[in-house]
C-alpha positions in Angstrom: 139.1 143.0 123.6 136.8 140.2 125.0 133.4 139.1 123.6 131.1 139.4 126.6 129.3 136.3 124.8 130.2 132.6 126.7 132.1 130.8 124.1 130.2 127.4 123.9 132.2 124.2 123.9 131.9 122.2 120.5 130.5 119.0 122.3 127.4 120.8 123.7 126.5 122.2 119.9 126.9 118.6 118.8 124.9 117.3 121.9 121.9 119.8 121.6 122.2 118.8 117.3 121.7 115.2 118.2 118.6 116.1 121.2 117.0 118.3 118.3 117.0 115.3 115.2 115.8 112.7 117.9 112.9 114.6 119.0 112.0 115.3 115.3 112.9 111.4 114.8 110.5 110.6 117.7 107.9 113.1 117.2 107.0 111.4 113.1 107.6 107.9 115.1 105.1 108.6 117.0 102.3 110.1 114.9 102.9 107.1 112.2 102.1 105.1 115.0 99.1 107.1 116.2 98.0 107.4 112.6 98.3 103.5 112.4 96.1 102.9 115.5 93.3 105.9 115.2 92.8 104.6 110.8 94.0 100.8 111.2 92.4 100.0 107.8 93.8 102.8 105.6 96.9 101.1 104.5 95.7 97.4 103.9 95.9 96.0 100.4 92.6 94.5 100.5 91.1 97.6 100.6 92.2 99.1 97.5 91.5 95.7 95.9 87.8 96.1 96.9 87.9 99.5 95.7 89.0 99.1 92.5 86.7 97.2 90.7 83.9 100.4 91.5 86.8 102.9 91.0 87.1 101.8 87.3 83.4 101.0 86.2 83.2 104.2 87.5 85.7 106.0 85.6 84.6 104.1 82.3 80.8 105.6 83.2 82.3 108.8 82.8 84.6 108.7 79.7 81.8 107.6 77.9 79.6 110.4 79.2 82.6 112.5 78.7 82.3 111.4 74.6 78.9 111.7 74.9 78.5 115.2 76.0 81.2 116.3 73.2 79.4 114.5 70.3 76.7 116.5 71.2 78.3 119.8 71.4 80.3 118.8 68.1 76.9 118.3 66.4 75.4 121.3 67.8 78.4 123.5 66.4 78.1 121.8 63.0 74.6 122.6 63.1 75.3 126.2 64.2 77.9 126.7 61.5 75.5 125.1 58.7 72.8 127.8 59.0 
């Protein structure tokens, strides 16, 4: 008894494999490349080393806020628990 499917030569599946990763190949090519030319300044060094200097008087504003607030609410407790 015979299939009524077309058996498929091997080469073809290998073919249409090889079409299918090049397009996906291509298509992130392509958008890296578009990404690169729509936001050209997003992946320079220089700009992180601009950034930093803010970024970390920034984050050492709010650790010491951060302590801040919690001495308060530690004293506040003590205070609570001393009545």
């Amino acid at each position: 008894m015979e299939s009524s499917l077309p058996q498929q030569k091997p080469q073809a599946k290998t073919r249409r494999w090889l079409i299918t990763a090049f397009l996906i190949y291509g298509t992130m090519v392509a958008g890296l490349l578009g990404f690169l030319v729509i936001f050209p300044g997003a992946i320079t060094h220089e700009a992180e080393i601009e950034t930093t200097g803010a970024v970390a008087a920034a984050k050492t504003g709010r650790y010491q806020t951060v302590v801040a607030n919690w001495n308060r609410y530690r004293a506040r407790d003590a205070r609570a628990d001393a009545r």
